[in-house]
N, C-alpha and C positions, 0 to 999 in steps of 0.2 A: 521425551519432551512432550508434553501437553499440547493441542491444537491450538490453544489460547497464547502459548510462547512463542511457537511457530510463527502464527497471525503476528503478533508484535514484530518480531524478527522479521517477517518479511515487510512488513508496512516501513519499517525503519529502510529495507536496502530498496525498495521500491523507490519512497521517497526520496531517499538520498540519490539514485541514480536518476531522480526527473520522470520516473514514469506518471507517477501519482500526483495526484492534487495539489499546487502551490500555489504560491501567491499568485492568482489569474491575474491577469489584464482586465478579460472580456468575461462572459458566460454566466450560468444561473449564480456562482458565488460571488462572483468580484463584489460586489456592491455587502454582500453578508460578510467579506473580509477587510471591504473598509472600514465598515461597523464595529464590527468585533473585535478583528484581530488587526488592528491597526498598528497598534504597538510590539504586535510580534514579530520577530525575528525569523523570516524565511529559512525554512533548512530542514533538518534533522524531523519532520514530520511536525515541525511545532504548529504552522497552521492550519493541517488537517487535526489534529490534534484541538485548536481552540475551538473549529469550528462544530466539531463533534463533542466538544462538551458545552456547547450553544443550540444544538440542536431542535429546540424547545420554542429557540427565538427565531430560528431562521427561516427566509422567506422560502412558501413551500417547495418553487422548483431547485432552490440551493440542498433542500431538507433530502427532497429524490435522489437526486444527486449524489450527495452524501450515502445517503443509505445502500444507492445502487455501487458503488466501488467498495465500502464495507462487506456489501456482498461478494463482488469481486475478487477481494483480498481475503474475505473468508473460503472461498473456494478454492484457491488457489494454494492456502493455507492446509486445507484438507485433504487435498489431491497432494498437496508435496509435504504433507509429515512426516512418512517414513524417510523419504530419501533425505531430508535434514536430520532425522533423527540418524540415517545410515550412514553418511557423508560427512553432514556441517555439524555436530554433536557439540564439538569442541568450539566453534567459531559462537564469541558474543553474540547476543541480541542486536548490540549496535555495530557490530562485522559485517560483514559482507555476505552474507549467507547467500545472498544472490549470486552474486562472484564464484562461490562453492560449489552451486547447486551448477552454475555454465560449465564446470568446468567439468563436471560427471558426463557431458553429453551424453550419448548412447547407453551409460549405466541406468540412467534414470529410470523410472517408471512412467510406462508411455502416457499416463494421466497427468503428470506430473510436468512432465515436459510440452504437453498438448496447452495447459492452464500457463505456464510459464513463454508459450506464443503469442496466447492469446493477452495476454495481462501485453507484453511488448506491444505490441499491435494494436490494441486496441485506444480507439481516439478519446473513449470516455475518462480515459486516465490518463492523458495524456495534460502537459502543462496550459 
């Protein structure tokens, strides 16, 4: 599987379980998601999704923001490729791959699992 599938796959079970970017209340995006994705439909990554293909227009501390969890979930992506690839192979894109990957506990590769703390924990990604 490709870094680029992985990244997708996990942005989707990220998001879907709340860790990532949604419709904020408060914070550098609220105001760039009234804007833009007004009409969007919270969930499935769809307003991380609008706001990263608005990028262009957004105001700059929303734009950081954005770029710094892209990073995020690119790293995260890259430290846990094999073990999707070794593990969740079989589980969809829009599956649970996160769910797959918890349930390797100790199988994991200790990168993999250190990135998948930190992604939990950390408040930048949080809702």
């Amino acid at each position: 599987m490709l870094i680029r599938n992985v990244l997708v796959a996990l942005v989707f079970a990220l998001l879907i379980t709340g860790i990532a970017l949604g419709a904020e209340q408060k914070g550098p995006c609220a105001a760039d998601t009234k804007k833009f994705c007004h009409d969007v439909q919270p969930g499935e990554s769809r307003i991380y999704r609008c706001l990263m293909n608005r990028q262009a227009n957004l105001a700059p501390a929303c734009r950081d923001r954005m770029t710094a969890i892209h990073n995020k979930l690119d790293r995260l992506a890259k430290a846990c490729n094999s073990d999707v690839e070794k593990y969740c192979k079989d589980v969809p894109p829009e599956g649970s791959i996160l769910s797959c990957l918890k349930g390797q506990g100790s199988n994991l590769d200790k990168t993999c699992a250190r990135e998948l703390r930190r992604a939990r924990n950390d408040r930048s990604l949080a809702r």
